[in-house]
N, C-alpha and C positions, 0 to 999 in steps of 0.2 A: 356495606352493611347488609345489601338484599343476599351478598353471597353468603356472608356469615350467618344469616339466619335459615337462608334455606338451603345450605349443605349441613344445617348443622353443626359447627366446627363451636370448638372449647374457643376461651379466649386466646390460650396460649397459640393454637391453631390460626387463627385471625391474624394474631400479630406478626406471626411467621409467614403466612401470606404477605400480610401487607408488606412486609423488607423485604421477600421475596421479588414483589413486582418492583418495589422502588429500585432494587437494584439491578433488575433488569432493562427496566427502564433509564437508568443512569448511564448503565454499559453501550446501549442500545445510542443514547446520543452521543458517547465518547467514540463512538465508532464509525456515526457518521459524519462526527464534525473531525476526525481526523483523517477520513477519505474526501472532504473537500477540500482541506488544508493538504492532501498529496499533489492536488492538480494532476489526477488522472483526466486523459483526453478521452477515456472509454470505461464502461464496465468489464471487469473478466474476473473468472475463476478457473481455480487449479482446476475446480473437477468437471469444468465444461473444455479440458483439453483435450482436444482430439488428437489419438493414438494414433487409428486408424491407416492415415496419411504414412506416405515413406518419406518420413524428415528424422530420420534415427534418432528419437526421442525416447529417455530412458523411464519409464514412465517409475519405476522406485527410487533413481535419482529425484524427479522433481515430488515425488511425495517427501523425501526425505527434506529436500530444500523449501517444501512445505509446512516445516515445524520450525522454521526459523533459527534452528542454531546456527547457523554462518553469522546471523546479524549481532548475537549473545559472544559468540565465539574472540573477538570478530577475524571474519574472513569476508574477504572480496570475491564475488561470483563477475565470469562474463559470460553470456549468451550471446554466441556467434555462431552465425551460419546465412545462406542467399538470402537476398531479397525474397520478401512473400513468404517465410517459411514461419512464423509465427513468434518471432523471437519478443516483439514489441509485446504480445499479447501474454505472453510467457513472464514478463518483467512484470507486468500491472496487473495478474493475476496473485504473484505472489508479491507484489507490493497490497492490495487488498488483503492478502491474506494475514500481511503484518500489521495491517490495521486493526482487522479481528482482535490480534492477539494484544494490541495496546501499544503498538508502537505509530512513532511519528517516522513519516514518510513524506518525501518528497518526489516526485517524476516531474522529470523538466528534458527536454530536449537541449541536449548539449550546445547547440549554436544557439538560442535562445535563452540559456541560463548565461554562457557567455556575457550576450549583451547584455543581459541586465547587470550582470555585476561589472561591467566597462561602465554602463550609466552611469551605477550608482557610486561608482569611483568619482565622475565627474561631476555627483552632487555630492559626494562628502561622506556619502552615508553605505561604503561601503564593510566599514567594519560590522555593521546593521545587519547587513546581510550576510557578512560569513557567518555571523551570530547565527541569526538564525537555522542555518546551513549547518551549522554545527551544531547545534540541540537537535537535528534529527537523528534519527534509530537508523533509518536504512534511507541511500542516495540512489535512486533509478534515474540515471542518465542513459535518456533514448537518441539512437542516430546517435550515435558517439564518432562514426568511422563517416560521416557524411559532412563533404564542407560545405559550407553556403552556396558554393558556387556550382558545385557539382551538383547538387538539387534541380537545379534552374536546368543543365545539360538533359 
């Protein structure tokens, strides 16, 4: 009320603000309660990618892989390349970034998602979890190429 008195605004003014923010603010918590529902193990974004670096990263491929049509599409992306080269961070950047856009997301480490759905076999309630697994937008499996045991080596 103190805004709409003292910017002067018509009422039709007001009420366009006020839906403005409410829907801002709607957006604003489907966005963050869909990046804890990814179980990212980190924060990242596309455009804190660094180019820079010689890891032959095609910096208008990942803008383009940045609007998400692979996931609309759909198409399957893989990101491979050494150790250290930033492939993890490249995944949960644009896993964030389908957040933004209103998709469900999931990032689980491949040998980790494993076991839970061996668990959850051996509680019953695996149909539960391809469920879920299957109402999401985009599957970020990380360490895809890494066995349990070769970790430990």
């Amino acid at each position: 009320m103190e805004t709409f008195k003292s910017e002067g605004m018509t009422t039709d003014q007001f009420v366009a603000w006020l839906v403005e923010n409410e829907w801002d603010d709607r957006t604003n918590r489907l966005i963050q309660r869909l990046q804890k529902q990814a179980s990212f193990r980190y924060r990242a974004s596309v455009e804190e990618i660094d180019y820079s670096l010689d890891r032959g990263l095609d910096r208008n491929l990942l803008m383009r892989l940045s609007e998400m049509t692979f996931v609309t599409e759909p198409r399957d992306i893989f990101i491979t390349g050494s150790a250290g080269t930033g492939k993890s961070y490249i995944a949960t950047a644009l896993g964030y970034r389908a957040c933004q856009k209103g998709m469900r997301v999931l990032y689980a480490s491949t040998a980790r998602l494993m076991g839970q759905l061996k668990a959850a076999k051996a509680k019953g309630t695996i149909l539960t979890e391809l469920k879920r697994i299957e109402r999401t937008d985009l599957l970020i499996l990380d360490d895809f190429g890494i066995h349990p045991f070769d970790a430990a080596a």
